[in-house]
C-alpha positions in Angstrom: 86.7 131.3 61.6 85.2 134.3 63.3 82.6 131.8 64.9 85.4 129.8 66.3 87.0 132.8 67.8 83.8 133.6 69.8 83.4 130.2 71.1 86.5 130.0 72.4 86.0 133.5 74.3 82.8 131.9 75.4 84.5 129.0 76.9 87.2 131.4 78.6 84.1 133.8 80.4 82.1 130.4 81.1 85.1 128.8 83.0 86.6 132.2 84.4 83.2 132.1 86.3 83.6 128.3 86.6 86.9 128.5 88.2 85.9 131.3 90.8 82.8 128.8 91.7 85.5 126.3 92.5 87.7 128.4 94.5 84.8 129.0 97.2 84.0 125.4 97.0 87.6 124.5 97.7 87.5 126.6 100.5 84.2 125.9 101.9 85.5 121.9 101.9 88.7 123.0 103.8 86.8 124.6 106.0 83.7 121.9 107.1 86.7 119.0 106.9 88.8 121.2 109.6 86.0 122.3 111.8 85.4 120.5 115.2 81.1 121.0 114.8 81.3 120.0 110.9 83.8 117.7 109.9 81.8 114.3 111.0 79.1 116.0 109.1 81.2 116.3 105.8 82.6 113.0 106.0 79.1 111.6 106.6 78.4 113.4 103.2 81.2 112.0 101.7 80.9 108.3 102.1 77.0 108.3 102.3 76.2 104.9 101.1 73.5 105.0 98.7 71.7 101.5 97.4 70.1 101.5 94.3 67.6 98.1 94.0 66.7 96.9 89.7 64.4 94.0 90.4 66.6 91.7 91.9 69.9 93.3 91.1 71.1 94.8 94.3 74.2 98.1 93.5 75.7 99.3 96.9 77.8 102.5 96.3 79.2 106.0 97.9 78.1 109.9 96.8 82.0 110.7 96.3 82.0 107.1 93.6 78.8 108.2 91.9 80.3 111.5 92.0 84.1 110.7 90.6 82.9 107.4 88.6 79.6 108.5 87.1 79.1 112.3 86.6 82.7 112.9 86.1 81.8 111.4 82.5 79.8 114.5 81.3 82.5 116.3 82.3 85.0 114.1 80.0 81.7 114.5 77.5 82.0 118.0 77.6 85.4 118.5 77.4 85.9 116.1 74.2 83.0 118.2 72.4 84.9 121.6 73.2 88.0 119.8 71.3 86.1 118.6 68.7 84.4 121.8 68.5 88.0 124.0 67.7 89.1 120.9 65.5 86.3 121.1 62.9 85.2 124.5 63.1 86.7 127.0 65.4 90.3 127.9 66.4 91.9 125.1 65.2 90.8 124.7 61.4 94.2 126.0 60.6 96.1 124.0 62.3 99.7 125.9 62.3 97.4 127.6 65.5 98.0 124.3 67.1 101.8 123.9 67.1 103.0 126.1 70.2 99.5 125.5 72.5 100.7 121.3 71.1 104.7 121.8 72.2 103.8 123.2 75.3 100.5 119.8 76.5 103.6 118.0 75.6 106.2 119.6 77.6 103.7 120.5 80.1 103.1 116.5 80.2 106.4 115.1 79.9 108.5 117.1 82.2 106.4 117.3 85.3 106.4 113.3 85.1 110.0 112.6 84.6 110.1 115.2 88.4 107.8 112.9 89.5 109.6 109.6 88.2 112.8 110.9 90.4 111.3 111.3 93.2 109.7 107.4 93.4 111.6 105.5 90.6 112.5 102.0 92.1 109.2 102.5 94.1 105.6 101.2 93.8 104.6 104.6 93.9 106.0 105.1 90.8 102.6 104.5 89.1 100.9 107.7 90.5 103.8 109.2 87.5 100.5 111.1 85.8 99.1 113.1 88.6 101.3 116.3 88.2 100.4 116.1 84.2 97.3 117.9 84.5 96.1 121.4 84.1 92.8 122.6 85.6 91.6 125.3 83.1 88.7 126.3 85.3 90.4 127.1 88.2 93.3 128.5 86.2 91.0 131.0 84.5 89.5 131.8 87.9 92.7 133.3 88.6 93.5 134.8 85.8 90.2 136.4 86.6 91.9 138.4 89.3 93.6 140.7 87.4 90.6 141.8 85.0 91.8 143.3 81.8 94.8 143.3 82.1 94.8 139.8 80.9 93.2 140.2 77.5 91.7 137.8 75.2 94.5 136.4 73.8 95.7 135.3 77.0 92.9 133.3 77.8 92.7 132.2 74.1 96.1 130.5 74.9 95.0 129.2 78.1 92.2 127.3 77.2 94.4 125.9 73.9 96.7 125.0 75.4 94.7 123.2 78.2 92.3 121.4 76.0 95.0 119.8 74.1 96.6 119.1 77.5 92.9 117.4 78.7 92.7 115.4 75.4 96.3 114.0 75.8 95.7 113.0 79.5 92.6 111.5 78.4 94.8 109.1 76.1 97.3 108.1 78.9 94.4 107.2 81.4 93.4 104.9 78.5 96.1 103.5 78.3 97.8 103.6 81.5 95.0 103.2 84.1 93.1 100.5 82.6 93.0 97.4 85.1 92.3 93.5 84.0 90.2 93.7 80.2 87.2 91.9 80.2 87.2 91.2 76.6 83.9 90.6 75.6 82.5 93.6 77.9 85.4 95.2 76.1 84.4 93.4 72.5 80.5 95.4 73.5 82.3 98.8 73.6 84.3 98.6 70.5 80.6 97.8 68.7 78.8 100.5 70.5 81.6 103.0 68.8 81.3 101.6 65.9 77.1 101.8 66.0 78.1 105.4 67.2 80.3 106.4 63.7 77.9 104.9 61.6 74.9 107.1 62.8 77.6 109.6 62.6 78.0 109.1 59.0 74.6 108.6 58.2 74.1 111.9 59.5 72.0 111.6 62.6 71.8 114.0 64.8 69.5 113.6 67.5 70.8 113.5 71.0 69.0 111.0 71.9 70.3 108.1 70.0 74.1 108.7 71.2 73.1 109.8 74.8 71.1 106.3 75.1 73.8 104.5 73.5 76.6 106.2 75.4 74.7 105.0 78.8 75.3 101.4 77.7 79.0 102.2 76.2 79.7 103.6 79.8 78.1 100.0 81.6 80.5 98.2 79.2 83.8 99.9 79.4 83.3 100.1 83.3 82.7 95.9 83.1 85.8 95.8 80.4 88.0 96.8 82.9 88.8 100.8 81.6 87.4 103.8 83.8 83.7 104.2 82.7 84.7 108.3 82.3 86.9 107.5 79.0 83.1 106.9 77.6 82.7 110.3 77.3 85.6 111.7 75.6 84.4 109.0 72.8 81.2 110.0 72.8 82.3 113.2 72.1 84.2 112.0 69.2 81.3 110.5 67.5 79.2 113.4 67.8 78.3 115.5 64.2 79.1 119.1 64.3 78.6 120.4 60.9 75.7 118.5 58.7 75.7 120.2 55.4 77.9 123.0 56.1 76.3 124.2 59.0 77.2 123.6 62.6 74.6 121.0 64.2 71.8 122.7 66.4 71.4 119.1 68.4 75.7 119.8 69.0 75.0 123.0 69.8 71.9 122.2 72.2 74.0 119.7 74.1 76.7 122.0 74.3 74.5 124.9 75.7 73.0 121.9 78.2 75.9 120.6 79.3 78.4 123.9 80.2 76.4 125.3 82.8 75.6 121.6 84.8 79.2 121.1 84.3 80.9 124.4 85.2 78.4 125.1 88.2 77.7 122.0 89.4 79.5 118.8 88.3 82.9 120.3 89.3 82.4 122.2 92.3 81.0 119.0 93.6 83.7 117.1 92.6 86.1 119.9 94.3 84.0 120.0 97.2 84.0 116.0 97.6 88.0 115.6 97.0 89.3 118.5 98.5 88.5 118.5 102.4 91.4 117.3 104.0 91.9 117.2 107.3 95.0 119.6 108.1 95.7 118.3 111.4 96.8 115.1 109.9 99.3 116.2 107.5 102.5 115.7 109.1 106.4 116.1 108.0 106.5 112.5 107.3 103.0 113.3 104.9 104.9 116.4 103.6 108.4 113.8 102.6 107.3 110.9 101.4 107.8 110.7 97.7 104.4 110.9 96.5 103.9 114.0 97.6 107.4 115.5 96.7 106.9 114.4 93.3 103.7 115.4 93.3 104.4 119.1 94.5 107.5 119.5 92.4 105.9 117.8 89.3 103.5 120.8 89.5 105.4 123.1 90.9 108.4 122.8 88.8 107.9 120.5 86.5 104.9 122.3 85.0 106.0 125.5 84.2 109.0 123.8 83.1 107.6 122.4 80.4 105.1 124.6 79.9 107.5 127.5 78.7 110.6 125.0 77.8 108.6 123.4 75.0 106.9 127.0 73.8 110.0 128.7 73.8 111.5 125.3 72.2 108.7 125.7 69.4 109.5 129.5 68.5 113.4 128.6 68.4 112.6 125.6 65.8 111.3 128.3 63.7 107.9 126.2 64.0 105.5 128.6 65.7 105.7 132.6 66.8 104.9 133.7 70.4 101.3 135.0 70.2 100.6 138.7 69.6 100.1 140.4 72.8 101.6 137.5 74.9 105.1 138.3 76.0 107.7 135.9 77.4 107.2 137.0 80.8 103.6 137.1 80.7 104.0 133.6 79.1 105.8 132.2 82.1 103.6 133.4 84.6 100.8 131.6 82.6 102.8 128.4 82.4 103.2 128.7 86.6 99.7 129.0 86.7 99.6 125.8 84.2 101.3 123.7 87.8 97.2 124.4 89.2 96.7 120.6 88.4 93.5 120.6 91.5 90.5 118.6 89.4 91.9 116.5 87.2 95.3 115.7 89.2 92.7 114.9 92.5 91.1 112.1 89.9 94.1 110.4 88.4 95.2 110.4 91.9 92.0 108.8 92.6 92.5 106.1 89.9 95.9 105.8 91.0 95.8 105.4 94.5 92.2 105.1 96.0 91.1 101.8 95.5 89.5 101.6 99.1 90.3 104.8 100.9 91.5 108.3 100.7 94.8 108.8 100.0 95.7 112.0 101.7 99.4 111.7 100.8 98.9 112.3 96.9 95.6 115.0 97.7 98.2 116.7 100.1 100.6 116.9 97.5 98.0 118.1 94.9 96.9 120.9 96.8 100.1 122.2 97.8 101.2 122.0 94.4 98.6 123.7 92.8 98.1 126.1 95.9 101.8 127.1 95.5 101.4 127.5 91.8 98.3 129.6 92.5 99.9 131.8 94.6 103.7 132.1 92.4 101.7 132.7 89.7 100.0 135.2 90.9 103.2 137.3 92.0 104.7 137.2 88.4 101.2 138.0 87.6 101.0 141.0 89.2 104.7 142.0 89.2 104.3 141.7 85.2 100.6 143.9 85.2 101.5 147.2 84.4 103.9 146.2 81.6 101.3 144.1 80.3 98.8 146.5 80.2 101.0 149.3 78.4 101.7 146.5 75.8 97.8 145.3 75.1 
């Protein structure tokens, strides 16, 4: 159990640094998008075409597709293998830990999309109803990092719980939800992959190699099947061993130790930096009403925190959970404004939702303003909470 606790305090410092990595890139996007001598230059990185030649197979792409189809999947990888992680062996063995960080991924998921489902019911837009689900725990944490110790462990503990469970359950809905036509024998290909997967899972195999390779080809398949090749590695991650014989897997925990670093420090600062440098001469008041971006902004904005704290505090009144020690009410609702900082993962179910062919500045205006005004709220109860914080700790 003790291990458990350290990994997750691991994960918190690893993504407290992440998340302060991603504010500068955000900013460093704005910037080169908005600047007269840079902004052809950071579209021209954007959309560089890049053709990659197999023989006679011929595949004509874009940096931000490789970026948002292709390495997006490690990060899905690595997220999944954090889950499984607490699941087997860390936080989350007893699982009466899971029940308030579980009420509040479902509040935090329901509630922001019923804000967003009245601003565009009766409306094609209506399908972007996921965007304002998400939580990004990186640039949350970067945040938090602000204020030092006067958020302690616990805090973060929550935050990444909560989060993770959040990530896994907005993993499910793009499976299920954001999947175009099936091609079912591509699709037939993946489901056997899996299964080859679990059984050198239960065999006990536990080089890297063997799921990495077949991973590769379960990403080729679901992407022909019709799902978003990025679901490929939250399964992977599923299939992965973490204990053999009682002890935690050194090929897990290799991976693991391989993978936080490219995906903290590079794969999603890139991302950031790809999806986040928006033009801000072109949003307009028309931009600013339409209902995509109302919902969006509200979803996070309100909606979050909303459910966030409703379905916490709902949890602790059913007699089901108790409020963490050293986590107070207040302190809990500042966290659950912070929780509206959707940024990453709202800017790629936006992506899947919207940008088939081209940018879709409506919804990535709306993301950023949501999570920027969550950012900013957050930070006021943040720091008008502090000092009673600190006497409590």
């Amino acid at each position: 159990m003790m291990q458990g606790k350290i990994k997750l305090v691991t994960l918190a410092k690893s993504e407290v640094a992440s998340g302060l990595v991603i504010i500068f890139t955000f900013i460093t996007a704005l910037i080169l998008a908005n600047l007269h001598a840079t902004s052809h230059f950071y579209q021209d990185i954007v959309f560089l075409p890049i053709t990659m030649k197999f023989g006679d197979l011929i595949y004509e792409t874009t940096v931000v597709q490789i970026v948002n189809d292709g390495l997006m999947t490690l990060f899905f990888l690595f997220i999944g293998m954090e889950l499984k992680y607490q699941l087997v062996c860390g936080e989350y063995q007893d699982r009466k830990t899971l029940v308030m960080p579980a009420f509040a991924a479902i509040g935090g998921i329901v509630v922001p999309a019923l804000v967003y489902w009245f601003f565009n019911r009766n409306q094609e837009s209506i399908k972007g109803w996921a965007i304002p689900i998400a939580t990004d725990t990186a640039f949350l944490l970067g945040v938090v990092s602000l204020f030092g110790e006067a958020i302690s462990k616990k805090v973060r503990a929550f935050i990444v719980s909560f989060s993770l469970i959040d990530d896994a359950l907005a993993l499910l809905i793009l499976a299920i939800f954001y999947t175009a036509n099936i091609n079912f024998i591509a699709l037939s290909i993946s489901v056997g992959l899996v299964c080859i997967l679990l059984l050198l899972n239960a065999r006990g195999v536990q080089q890297n190699s063997f799921y990495l390779l077949l991973g590769f080809f379960l990403w080729l398949s679901m992407v022909e099947s019709g799902c978003h090749g990025t679901l490929s590695g939250a399964i992977l991650a599923l299939t992965l061993p973490v204990m053999v014989n009682g002890k935690i897997s050194s090929s897990f925990h290799q991976l693991e130790k391989i993978l936080r670093p490219l995906v903290c420090f590079v794969i999603l600062p890139l991302f950031v930096f790809i999806n986040s440098g928006i033009d801000l001469d072109s949003i307009s008041v028309d931009i600013l009403k339409a209902p995509i971006s109302l919902g969006i902004i509200a979803g996070l904005f309100v909606g979050k925190p909303l459910g966030l704290f409703g379905f916490s505090w709902l949890s602790v009144r059913l007699k089901l959970a108790r409020l963490p020690h050293q986590i107070s009410w207040s302190l809990l609702y500042a966290v659950s404004v912070l929780g509206g900082i959707g940024f990453t993962l709202s800017l790629f179910i936006g992506d899947l939702t919207f940008e088939a062919t081209e940018p879709n500045y409506t919804m990535r205006v709306g993301v950023i303003i949501g999570s920027v005004l969550s950012a900013i709220y957050g930070c006021i109860c943040l720091f008008l909470i502090k000092k009673e914080y600190s006497h409590s700790a």
